[in-house]
TIBA-241091 format. One record per residue (C-alpha): residue number from 0; residue in one letter; x, y, z. Coordinates in Angstrom, 1 decimal. Last residue first. Layout:
% residues N
NUM,a,X,Y,Z
...
***
This chain:
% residues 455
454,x,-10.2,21.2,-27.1
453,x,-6.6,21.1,-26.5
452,x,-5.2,17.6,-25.4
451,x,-3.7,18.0,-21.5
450,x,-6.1,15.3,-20.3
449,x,-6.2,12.1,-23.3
448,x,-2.8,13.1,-24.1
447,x,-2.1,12.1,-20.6
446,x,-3.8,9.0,-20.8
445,x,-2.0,7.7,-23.6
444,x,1.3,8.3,-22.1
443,x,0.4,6.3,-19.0
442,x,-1.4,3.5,-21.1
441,x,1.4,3.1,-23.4
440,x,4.0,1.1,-20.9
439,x,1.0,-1.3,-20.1
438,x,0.3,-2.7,-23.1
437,x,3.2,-5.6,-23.4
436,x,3.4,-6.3,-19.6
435,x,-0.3,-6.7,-19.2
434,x,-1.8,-5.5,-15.9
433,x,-1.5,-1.8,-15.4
432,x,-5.2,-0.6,-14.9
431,x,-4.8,3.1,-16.0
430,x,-8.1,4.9,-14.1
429,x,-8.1,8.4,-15.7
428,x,-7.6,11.9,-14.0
427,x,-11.3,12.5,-12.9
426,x,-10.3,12.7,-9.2
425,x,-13.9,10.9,-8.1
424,x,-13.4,8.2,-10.9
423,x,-9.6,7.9,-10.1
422,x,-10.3,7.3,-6.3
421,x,-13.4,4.8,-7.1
420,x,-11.1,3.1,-9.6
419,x,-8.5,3.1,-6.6
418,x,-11.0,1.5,-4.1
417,x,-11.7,-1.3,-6.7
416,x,-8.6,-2.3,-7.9
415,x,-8.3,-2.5,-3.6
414,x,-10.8,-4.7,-3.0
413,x,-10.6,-6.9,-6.4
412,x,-6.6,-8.2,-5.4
411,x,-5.4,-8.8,-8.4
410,x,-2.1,-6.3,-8.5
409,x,-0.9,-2.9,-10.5
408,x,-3.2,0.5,-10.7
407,x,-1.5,3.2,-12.2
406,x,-4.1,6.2,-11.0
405,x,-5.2,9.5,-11.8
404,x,-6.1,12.3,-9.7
403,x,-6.9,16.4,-11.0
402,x,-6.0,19.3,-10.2
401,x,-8.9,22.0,-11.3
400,x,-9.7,23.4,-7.9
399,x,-12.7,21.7,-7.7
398,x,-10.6,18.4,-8.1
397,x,-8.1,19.8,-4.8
396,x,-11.1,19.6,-2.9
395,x,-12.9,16.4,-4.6
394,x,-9.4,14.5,-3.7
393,x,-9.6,16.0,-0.4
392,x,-12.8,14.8,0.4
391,x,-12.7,11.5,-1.0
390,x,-9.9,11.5,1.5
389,x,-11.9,12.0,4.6
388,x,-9.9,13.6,7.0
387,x,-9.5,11.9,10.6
386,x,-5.7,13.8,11.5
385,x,-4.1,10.6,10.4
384,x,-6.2,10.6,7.3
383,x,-9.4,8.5,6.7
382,x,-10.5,6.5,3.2
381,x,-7.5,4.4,3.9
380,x,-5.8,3.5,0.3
379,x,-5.5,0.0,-1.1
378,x,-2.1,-1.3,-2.0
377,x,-0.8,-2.0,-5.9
376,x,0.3,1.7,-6.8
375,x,1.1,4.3,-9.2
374,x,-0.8,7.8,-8.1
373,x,-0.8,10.2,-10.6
372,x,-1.4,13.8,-9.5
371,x,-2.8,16.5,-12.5
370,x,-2.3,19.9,-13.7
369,x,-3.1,20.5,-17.5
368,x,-2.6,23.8,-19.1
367,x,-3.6,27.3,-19.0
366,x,-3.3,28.0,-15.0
365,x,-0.1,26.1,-15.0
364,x,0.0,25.0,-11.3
363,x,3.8,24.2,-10.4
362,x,3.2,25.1,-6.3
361,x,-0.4,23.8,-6.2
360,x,1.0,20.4,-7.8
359,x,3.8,20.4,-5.0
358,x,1.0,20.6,-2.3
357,x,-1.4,17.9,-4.1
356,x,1.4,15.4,-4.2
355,x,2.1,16.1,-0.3
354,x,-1.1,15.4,0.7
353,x,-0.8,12.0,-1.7
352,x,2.1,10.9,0.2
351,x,1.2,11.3,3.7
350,x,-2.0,9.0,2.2
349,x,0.3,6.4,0.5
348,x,1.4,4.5,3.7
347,x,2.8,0.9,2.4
346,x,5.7,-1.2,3.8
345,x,9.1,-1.4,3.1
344,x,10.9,-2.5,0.0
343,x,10.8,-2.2,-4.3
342,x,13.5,-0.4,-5.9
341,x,13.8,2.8,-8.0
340,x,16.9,3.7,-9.7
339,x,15.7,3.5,-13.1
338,x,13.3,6.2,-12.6
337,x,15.6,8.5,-10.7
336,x,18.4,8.2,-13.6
335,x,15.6,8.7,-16.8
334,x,14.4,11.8,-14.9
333,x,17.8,13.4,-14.4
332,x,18.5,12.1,-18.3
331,x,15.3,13.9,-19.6
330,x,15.9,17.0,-18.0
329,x,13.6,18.0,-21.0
328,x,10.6,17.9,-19.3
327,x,11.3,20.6,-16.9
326,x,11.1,19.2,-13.4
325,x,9.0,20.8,-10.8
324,x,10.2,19.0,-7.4
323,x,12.2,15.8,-8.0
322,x,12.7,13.4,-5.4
321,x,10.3,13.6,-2.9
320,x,10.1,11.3,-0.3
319,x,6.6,9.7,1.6
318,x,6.8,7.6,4.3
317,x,6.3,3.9,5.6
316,x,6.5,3.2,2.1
315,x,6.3,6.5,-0.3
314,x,7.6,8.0,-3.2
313,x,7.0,11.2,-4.8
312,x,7.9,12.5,-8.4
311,x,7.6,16.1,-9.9
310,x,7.1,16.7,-13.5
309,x,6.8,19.9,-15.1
308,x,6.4,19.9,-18.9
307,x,7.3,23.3,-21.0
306,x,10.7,21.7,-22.0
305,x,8.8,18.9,-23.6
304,x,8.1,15.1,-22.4
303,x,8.1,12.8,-25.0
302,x,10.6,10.5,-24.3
301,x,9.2,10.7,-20.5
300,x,6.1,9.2,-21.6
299,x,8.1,6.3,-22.4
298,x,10.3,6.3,-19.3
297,x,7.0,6.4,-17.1
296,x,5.6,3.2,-18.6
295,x,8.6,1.1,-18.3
294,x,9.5,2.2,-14.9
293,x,6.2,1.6,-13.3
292,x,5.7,-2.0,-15.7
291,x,9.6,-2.6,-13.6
290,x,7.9,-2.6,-10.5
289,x,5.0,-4.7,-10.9
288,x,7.9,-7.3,-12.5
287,x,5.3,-10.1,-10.9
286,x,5.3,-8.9,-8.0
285,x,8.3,-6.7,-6.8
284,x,5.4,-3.8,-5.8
283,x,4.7,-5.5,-2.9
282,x,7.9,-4.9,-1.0
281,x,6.9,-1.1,-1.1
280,x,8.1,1.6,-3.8
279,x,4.5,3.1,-4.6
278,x,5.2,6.0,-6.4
277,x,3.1,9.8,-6.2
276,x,3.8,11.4,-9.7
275,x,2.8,15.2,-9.8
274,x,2.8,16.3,-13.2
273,x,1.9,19.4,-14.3
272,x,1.1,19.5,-18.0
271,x,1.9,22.0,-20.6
270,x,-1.7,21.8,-23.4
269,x,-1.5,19.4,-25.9
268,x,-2.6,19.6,-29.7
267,x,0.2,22.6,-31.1
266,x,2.7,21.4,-28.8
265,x,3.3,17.8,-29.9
264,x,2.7,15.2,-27.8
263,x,3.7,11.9,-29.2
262,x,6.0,13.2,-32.3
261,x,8.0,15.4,-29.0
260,x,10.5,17.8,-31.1
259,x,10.2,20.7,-29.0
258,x,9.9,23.2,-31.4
257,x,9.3,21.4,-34.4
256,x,6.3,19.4,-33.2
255,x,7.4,15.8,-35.5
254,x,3.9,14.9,-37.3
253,x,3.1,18.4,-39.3
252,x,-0.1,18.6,-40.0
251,x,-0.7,19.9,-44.0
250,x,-2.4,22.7,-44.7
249,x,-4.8,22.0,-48.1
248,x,-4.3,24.7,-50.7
247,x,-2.5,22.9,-53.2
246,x,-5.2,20.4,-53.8
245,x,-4.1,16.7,-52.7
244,x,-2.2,14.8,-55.1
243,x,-4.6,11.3,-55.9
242,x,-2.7,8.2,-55.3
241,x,-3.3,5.3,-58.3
240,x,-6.3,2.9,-57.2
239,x,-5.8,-0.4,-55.2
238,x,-7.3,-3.6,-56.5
237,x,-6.7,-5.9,-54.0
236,x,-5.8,-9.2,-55.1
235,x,-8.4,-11.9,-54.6
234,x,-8.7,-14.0,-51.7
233,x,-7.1,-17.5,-51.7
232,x,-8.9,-20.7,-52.1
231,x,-9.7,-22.1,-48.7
230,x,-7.8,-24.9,-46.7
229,x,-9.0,-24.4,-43.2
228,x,-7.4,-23.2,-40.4
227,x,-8.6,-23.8,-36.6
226,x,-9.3,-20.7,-34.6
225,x,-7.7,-20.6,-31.5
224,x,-9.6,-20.7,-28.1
223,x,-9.0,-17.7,-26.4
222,x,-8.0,-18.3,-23.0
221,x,-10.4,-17.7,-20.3
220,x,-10.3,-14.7,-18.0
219,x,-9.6,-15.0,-14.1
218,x,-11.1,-13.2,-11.6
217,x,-9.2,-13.3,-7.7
216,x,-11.7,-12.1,-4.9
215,x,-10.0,-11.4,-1.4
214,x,-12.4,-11.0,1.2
213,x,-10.9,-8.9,3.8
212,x,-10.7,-9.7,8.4
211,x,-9.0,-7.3,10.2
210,x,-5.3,-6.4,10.2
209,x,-3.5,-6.6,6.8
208,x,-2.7,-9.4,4.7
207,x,-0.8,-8.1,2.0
206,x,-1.6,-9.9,-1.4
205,x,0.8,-11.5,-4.1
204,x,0.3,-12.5,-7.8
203,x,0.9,-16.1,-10.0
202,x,-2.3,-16.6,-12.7
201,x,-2.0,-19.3,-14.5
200,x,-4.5,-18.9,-17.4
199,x,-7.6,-20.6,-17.3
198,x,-9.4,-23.6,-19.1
197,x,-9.0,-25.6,-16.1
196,x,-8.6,-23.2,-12.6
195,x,-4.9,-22.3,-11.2
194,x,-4.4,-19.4,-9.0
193,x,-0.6,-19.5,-7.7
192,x,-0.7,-16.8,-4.5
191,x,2.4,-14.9,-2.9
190,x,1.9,-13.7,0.9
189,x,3.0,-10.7,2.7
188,x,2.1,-10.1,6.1
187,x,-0.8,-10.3,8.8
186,x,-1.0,-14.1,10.3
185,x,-3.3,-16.1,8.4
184,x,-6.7,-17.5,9.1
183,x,-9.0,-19.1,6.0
182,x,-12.6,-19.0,5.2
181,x,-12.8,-20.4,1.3
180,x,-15.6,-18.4,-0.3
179,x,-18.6,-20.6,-1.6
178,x,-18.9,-21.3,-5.0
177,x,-20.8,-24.7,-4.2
176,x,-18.6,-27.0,-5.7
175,x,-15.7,-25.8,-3.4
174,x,-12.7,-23.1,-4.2
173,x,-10.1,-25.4,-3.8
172,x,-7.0,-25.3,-1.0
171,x,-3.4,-25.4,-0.6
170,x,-1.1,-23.5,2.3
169,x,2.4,-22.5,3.1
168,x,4.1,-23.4,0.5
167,x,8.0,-21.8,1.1
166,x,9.1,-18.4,-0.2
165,x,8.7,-16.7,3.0
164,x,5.1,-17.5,2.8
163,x,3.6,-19.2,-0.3
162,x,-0.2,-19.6,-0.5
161,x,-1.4,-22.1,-3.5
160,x,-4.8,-20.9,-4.6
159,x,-7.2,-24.1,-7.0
158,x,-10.1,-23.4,-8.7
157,x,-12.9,-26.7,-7.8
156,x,-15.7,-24.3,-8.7
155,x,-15.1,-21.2,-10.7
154,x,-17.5,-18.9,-9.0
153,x,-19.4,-16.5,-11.6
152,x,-18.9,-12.8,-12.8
151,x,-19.7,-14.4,-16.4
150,x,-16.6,-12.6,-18.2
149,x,-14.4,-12.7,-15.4
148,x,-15.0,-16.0,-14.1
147,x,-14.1,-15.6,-10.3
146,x,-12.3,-17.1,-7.9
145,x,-12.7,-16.3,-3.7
144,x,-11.1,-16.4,-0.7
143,x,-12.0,-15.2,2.9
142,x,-9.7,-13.8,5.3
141,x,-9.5,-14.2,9.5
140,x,-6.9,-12.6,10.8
139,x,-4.2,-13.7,13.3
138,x,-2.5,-12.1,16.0
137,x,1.3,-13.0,17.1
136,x,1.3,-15.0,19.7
135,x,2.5,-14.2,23.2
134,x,5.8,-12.2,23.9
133,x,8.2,-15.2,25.8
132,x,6.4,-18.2,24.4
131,x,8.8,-20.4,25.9
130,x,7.0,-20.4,29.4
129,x,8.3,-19.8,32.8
128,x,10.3,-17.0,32.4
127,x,13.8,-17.7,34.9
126,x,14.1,-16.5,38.2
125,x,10.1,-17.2,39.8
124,x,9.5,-15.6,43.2
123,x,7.5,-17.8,45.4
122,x,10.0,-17.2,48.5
121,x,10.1,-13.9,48.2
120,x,12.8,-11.6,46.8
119,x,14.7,-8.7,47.8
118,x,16.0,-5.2,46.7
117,x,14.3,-5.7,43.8
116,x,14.9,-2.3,41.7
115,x,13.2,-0.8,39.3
114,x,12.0,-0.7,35.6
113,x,9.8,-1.3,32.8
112,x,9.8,0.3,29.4
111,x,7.8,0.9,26.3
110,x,8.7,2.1,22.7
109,x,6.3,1.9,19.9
108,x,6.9,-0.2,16.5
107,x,6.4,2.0,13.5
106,x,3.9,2.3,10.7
105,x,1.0,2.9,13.2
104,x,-2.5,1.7,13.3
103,x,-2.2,-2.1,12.9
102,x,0.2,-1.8,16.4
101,x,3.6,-3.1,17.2
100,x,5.2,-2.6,20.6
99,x,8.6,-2.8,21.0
98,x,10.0,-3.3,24.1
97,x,13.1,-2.3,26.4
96,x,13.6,-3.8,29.7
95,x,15.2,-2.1,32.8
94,x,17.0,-3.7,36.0
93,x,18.2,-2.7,39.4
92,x,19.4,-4.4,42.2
91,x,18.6,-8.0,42.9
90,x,19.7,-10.6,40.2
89,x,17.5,-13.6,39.4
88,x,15.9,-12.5,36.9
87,x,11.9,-12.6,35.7
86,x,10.1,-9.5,34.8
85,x,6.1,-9.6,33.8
84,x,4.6,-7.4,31.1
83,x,0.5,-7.3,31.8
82,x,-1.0,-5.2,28.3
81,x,-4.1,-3.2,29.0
80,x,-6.6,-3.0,26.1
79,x,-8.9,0.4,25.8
78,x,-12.1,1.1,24.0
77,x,-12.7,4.1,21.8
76,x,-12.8,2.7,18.6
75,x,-12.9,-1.1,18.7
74,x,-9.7,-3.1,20.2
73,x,-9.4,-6.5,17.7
72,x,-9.1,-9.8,19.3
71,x,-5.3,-11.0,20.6
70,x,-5.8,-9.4,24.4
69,x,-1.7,-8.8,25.8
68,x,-0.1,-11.2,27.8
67,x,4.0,-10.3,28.0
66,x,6.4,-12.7,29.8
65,x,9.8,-11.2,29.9
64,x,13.2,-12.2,30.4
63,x,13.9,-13.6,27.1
62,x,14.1,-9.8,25.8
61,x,11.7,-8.0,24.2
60,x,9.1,-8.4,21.1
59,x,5.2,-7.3,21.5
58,x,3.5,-8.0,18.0
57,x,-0.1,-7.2,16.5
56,x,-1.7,-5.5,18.9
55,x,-5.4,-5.4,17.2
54,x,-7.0,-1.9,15.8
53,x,-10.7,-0.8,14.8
52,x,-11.1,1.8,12.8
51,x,-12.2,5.3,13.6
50,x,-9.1,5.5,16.0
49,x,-8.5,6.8,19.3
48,x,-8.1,3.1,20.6
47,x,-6.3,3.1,23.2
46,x,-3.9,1.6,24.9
45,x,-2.9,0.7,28.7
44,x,0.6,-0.6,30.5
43,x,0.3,-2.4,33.5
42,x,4.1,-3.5,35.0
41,x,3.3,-7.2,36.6
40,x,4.8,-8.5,39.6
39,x,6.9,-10.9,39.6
38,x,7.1,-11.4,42.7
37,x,10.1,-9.3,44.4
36,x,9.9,-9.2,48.6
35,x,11.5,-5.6,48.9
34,x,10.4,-3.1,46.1
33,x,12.5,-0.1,44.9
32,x,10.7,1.2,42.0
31,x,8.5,-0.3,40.2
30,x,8.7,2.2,37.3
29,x,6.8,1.4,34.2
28,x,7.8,3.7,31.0
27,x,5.0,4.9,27.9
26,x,2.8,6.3,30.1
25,x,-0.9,7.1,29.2
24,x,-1.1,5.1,25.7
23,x,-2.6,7.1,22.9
22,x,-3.4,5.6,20.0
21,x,-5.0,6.8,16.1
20,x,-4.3,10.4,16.8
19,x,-1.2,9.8,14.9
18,x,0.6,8.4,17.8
17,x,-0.3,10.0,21.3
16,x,2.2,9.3,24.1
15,x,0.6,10.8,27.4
14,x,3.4,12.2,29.4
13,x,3.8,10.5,32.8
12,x,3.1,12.2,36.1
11,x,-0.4,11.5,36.0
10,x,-0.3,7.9,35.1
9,x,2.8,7.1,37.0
8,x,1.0,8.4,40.3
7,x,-2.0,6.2,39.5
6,x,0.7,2.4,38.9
5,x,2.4,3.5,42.3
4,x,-1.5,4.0,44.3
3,x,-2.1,0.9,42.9
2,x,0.8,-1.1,43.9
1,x,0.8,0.3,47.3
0,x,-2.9,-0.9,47.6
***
C-alpha cells in the first residue's frame, strides 16, 4: 500500500514530459526513497501513445545493475505500456541510475531515473542482476520481400537478396516459385541488399528498417540483349546539298545570354528562380555514391545559375540546418564549397526540414519568376507532422500559393519512390528519379528549365 501511495504522489508532483506530441510519460524520475527491508523492488514508469501511429520501445540501455522488462509488441494510439526497472547492489545508502529510453516516435533517446536509499535489506534481496540480459531485447519487425520484373510487373521466381548488417552477411534467401513475398524479422536499422535474378542486372542498394512491419518490393529491368552484326554491303553516301544563307531579315538567337553568360538558361527564355533545396545528409544516402549523384547534379545547375537566381539550401538528419539563405547565383564558389562539403550520417527527419524550406522560399518569393522547394532524398516522408498536420496539406497550401515541390528521388525501395512521386505530383515541381550515375546530374537542371521557362 506504501508503495502505491509513493508511485501516486510521484505522478502528481512530477512534470509530465511530452515529446513531440507523439509520447508523454507522467514522471520522468523514480524516487524510492528511504526504504528499510530493500527487495528489489521495481520503479514503474508509464508511456503513452499520443500518436496517430502506432509506436514500439525500441531500446532501454543503463548500467549492469538494472533489469528492465518492457512490452516488445507495438503500443497503438492512445494506449499506455508501463516499463518495470529493477535495482540490484549490494551497497546501502543511496544510489541513482540513468537510462535512455529509445522510442520509434522520437529522434532522441529519453531520459529516466530511479533513486533512493536502502537503508536495509531483506533476507531475499538479490545483490548482483540475475540475468545477462540486463535491458531486454531489442524489438523486432516483421518485413516482407519482394522482386519484381519491371517491364511485366511480375514476380521473378527463384531471385536471390543477400542482407548485410554491419558489413557482414547477415541473411540469404529466394523469392519462391510461387511469387510469394519472403516474410522475414529484423531488428530496426540499416541494412545493405545484393539482388541477383538470371538475365538481370546486379543490383547492390540499402533499406532502413524502421518500426512496424513494410513490404519491400525490389524491380529489376533486363539487360538489353545485343544485336548481333552481320556482314552487309555498306550504305550509300549521303548526298548532302550546299548550305543555303538565310534571308537577311531573319533574327538570329543568340546561344551564350550575354548578360549573365549562363548557355543553359539564358535570360531571355527563363524566368529568376527561387530555389529552396531541402538535402537528405543521413547514413543512407552513402549507397551506392547516392551522395555524390546530389553533388554532381546540383554543381551542374549551379554553372548556370545567374546573378538574378536565389538559392537557399537545407539539410536535415535528426534535424534540419540551413546553410545558405537567399543566395545569388553567381556566388558560385560559396555554393560549389557547401556542396562539396556535404557528408552522409545520422538518421532521417525531413518534415522539420520541409517547414522550414517553405518559410525561406516565402522570404525570397519572386512574384514574376519561378519559386520552388526541391527535396533530395532516399527515405520515405510521414504523411503527419509533429504537431498532427497533414503534409499533403501543406504542400497543396504553400502549392496554392504558387511555390511549388520537386523531388531528387535516390534508392529501390518501391514504398518510398512511391510516396515522393505522390509528394512531387501534388507539389507540381517535377518528380527527378536519380538512379543512373551518367543521366542523373542533368535531370536537376533540366527540370528547372522545364519550371522557370517563359511561356
Amino acid at each position: 500500500m506504501r508503495q502505491r501511495i509513493l508511485i501516486f504522489s510521484l505522478l502528481l508532483l512530477s512534470n509530465w514530459a511530452v515529446y513531440a506530441q507523439f509520447v508523454f510519460i507522467p514522471g520522468q524520475t523514480f524516487d524510492f526513497g528511504t526504504i528499510e527491508n530493500w527487495q528489489n523492488n521495481p520503479a514503474t514508469f508509464s508511456v503513452v501513445n499520443a500518436g496517430t501511429k502506432n509506436m514500439a520501445i525500441l531500446k532501454l540501455s543503463g548500467s549492469k545493475n538494472i533489469l528492465a522488462e518492457y512490452p516488445k509488441n507495438y503500443i497503438a494510439p492512445g494506449d499506455t505500456a508501463h516499463i518495470l526497472i529493477r535495482i540490484y547492489t549490494p551497497h546501502e545508502g543511496p544510489f541513482s541510475e540513468n537510462l535512455e529510453l529509445m522510442l520509434s516516435s522520437t529522434p532522441e533517446p529519453l531520459k529516466l531515473t530511479v533513486k533512493g536509499k536502502i537503508k536495509s535489506f531483506a533476507g531475499n534481496a538479490l545483490m548482483a542482476c540475475p540475468s545477462d540480459n540486463l535491458q531486454g531485447s531489442p524489438a523486432t519487425f516483421n518485413q516482407q520481400f519482394l522482386v519484381v520484373d519491371e517491364t511485366t510487373q511480375k514476380p521473378i521466381p527463384v531471385a536471390q537478396i543477400t542482407i548485410d548488417r554491419f558489413a557482414r552477411q547477415l541473411d540469404k534467401f529466394k523469392i519462391p516459385q510461387s511469387g510469394k513475398p519472403v516474410k522475414k524479422t529484423y531488428l530496426s536499422g540499416l541494412y545493405t541488399l545484393l539482388i541477383e535474378a538470371d538475365g538481370y542486372p546486379v543490383v547492390d542498394t540499402g533499406i532502413v528498417i524502421l518500426a512496424g512491419e513494410r513490404a519491400f518490393t525490389f524491380y529489376l529491368k533486363k539487360e538489353d540483349i545485343p544485336l548481333i552484326s552481320m556482314d552487309l554491303p555498306p550504305p550509300a553516301p549521303e548526298v548532302i546539298p550546299p548550305p543555303v544563307a538565310p534571308p537577311p531579315d531573319i533574327t538570329r538567337v543568340p546561344v551564350a545570354d550575354t548578360v549573365s553568360g549562363s548557355t543553359l538558361l539564358p535570360e531571355w527564355k527563363y524566368k529568376p528562380n527561387n530555389i529552396v533545396f531541402v538535402l537528405d545528409v543521413s547514413s543512407s544516402m552513402r549507397i551506392l555514391n547516392r551522395m555524390d549523384m546530389l553533388k554532381t547534379a546540383m554543381l551542374k545547375l549551379t554553372e548556370e545559375l545567374r546573378p538574378g537566381d536565389r538559392i537557399s539550401i537545407i539539410t536535415f538528419t535528426s534535424k534540419p540546418e540551413v546553410h545558405l539563405s537567399g543566395v545569388k547565383g553567381s556566388e558560385k564558389e560559396t555554393l560549389r564549397s557547401l556542396i562539396e562539403s556535404f557528408q552522409a550520417s545520422g538518421s532521417t527527419n525531413g518534415i522539420k526540414g520541409l517547414k522550414k524550406a517553405y518559410n525561406l522560399a516565402e522570404t525570397y518569393f519572386i512574384a514574376e519568376g519561378n519559386n520552388v522547394v526541391i527535396i533530395g532524398t532516399d527515405g520515405e516522408f510521414p504523411q503527419t507532422d509533429e504537431e498532427g498536420n497533414n503534409v499533403s496539406s501543406l504542400i497543396d497550401g504553400y502549392s496554392r500559393k504558387n511555390i511549388k515541390l520537386g523531388v531528387m528521388a535516390f534508392g529501390r525501395d518501391a514504398e518510398a519512390l512511391k510516396s515522393m512521386e505522390k509528394m512531387a505530383h501534388l507539389g507540381s515541381g517535377g518528380y527527378m528519379r536519380m538512379d543512373n550515375p551518367e543521366l542523373s546530374p542533368m535531370l536537376l537542371l533540366e527540370q528547372i528549365q522545364l519550371l522557370s521557362e517563359r511561356k
